[in-house]
C-alpha positions as CSV (number, residue, x, y, z in Angstrom):
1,X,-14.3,27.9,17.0
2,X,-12.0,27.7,13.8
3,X,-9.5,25.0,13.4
4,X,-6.7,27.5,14.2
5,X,-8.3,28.9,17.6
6,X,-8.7,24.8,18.9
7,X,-5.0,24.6,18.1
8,X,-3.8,27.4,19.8
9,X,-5.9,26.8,23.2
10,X,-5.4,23.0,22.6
11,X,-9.1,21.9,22.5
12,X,-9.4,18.2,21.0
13,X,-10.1,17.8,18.0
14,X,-12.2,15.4,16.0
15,X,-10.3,12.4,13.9
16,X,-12.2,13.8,11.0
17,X,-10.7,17.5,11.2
18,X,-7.3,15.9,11.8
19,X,-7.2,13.7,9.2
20,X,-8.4,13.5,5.9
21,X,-11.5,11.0,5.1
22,X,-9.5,10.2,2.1
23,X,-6.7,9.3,3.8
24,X,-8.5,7.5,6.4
25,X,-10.3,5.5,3.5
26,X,-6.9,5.0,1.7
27,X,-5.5,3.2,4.7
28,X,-8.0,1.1,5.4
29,X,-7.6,0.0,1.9
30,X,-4.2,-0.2,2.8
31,X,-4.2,-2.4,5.5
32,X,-6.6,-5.2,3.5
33,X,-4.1,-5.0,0.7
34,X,-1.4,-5.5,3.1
35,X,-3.2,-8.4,4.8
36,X,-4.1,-10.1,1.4
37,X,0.2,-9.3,0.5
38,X,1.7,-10.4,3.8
39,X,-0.5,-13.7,4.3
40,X,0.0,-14.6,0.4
41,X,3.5,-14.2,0.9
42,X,3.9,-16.0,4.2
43,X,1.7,-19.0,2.6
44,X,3.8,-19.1,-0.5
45,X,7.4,-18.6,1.3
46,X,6.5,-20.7,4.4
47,X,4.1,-23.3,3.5
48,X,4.3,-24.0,-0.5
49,X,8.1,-23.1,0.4
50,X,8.7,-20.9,-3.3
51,X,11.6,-19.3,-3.8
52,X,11.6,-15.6,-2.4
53,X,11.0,-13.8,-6.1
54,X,7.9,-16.4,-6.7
55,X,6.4,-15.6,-3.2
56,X,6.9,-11.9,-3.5
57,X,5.4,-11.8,-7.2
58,X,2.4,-13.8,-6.5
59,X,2.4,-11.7,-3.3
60,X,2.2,-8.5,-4.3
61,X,-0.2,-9.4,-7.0
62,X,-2.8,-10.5,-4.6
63,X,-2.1,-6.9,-3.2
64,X,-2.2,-4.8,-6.2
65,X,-6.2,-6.3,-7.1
66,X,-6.9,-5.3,-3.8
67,X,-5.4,-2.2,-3.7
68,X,-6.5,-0.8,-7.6
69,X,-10.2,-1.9,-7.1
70,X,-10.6,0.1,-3.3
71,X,-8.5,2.6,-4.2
72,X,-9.9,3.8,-7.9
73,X,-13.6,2.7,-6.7
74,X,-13.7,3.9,-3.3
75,X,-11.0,6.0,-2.1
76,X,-10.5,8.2,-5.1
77,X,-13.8,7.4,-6.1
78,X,-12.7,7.1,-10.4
79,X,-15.3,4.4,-11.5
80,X,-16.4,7.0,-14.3
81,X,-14.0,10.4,-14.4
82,X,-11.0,8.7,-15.5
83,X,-10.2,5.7,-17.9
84,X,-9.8,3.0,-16.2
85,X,-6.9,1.4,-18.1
86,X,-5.2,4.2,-18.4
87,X,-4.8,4.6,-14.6
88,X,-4.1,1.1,-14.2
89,X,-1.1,1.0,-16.8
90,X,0.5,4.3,-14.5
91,X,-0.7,1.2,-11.2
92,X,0.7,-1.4,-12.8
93,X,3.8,0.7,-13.7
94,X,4.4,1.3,-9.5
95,X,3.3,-1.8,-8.9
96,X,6.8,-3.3,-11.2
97,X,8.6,-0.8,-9.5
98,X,7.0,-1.7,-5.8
99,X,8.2,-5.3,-7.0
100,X,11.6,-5.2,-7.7
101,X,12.4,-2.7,-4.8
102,X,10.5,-5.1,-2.7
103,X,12.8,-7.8,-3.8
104,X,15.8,-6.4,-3.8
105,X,15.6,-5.4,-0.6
106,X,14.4,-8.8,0.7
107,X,17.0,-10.5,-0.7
108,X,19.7,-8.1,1.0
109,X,17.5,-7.6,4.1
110,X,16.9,-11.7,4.2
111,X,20.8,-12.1,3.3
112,X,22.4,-10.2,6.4
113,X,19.4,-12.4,8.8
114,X,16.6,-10.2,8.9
115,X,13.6,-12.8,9.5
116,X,11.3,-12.8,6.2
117,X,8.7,-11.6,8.4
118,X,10.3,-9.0,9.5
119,X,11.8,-8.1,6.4
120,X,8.6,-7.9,4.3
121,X,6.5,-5.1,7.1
122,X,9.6,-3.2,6.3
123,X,9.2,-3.6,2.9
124,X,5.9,-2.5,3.1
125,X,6.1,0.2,5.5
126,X,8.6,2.0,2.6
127,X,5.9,1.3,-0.1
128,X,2.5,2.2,1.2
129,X,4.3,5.6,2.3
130,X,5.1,6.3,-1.2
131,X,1.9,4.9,-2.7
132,X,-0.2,7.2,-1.2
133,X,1.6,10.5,-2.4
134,X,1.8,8.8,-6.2
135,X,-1.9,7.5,-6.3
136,X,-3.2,11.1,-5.4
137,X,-0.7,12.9,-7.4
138,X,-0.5,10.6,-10.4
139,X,-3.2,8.0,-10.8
140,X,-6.3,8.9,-9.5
C-alpha cells in the first residue's frame, strides 16, 4: 500500500514514513543543545548571578558546540563532503545572529515581566524553528 492510499483510507502510519530520519536526528540534537543552552543559562543567570548578555553568550556557546559537532557529524553526516570551517564560519554566522535576537528579545521579554525561564524556551522555540530550514538549506 503506497503512502497516498494509507492517507486516503486513514491507515497508521509509521513515525518513520511520517517524518524524516533526518529530522528526527536533528531534533534530538536539538533537544541536547537546548539542555546544555537552557541549564548553562539558568546556572549563569541564577546561580553565578551574570548579567543577562554574559549568561546568554556563555549560553548559547555551550549550545552552538553541541549543536555544530551532532549536527555536521551526525545529522547531516559532513565529516568529509564539505570543509569543515567553511560550514562553520556560515554556523557561527547564525549562531551571532541567534545571539543578538536572543537578547534582544530577552531584555524586552524580561523588561515587560516575562520570567527568564520563560522567556528563554521562547527564545528558543523561534530559533531552533529557523535553524533547521538554514542548516539544510545553507550549511550542511
Amino acid at each position: 500500500m503506497t503512502l497516498r492510499q494509507k492517507l486516503k483510507d486513514n491507515t497508521p502510519l509509521p513515525l518513520k514514513s511520517m517524518v524524516s530520519t533526518r529530522f528526527l536526528k536533528y531534533a534530538l540534537t536539538g533537544i541536547l543543545a537546548l539542555v546544555a543552552d537552557y541549564l548553562t543559562f539558568l546556572i549563569m543567570f541564577y546561580v553565578v548571578g551574570a548579567h543577562v548578555a554574559i549568561a546568554t553568550i556563555i549560553s548559547q556557546s555551550m549550545g552552538l558546540l553541541v549543536s555544530y559537532i551532532l549536527n555536521r557529524v551526525w545529522t547531516f553526516n559532513q565529516t568529509d563532503k564539505k570543509p569543515a570551517l567553511k560550514q562553520f564560519i556560515k554556523f557561527f554566522t547564525l549562531f551571532i545572529f541567534n545571539t543578538l535576537f536572543s537578547y534582544v528579545v530577552l531584555k524586552i521579554l524580561i523588561t515587560y515581566g516575562v520570567k527568564a525561564y520563560i522567556a528563554k524556551l521562547i527564545v528558543i522555540a523561534c530559533i531552533v524553528t529557523w535553524n533547521y530550514f538554514i542548516y539544510k538549506k545553507l550549511i550542511f
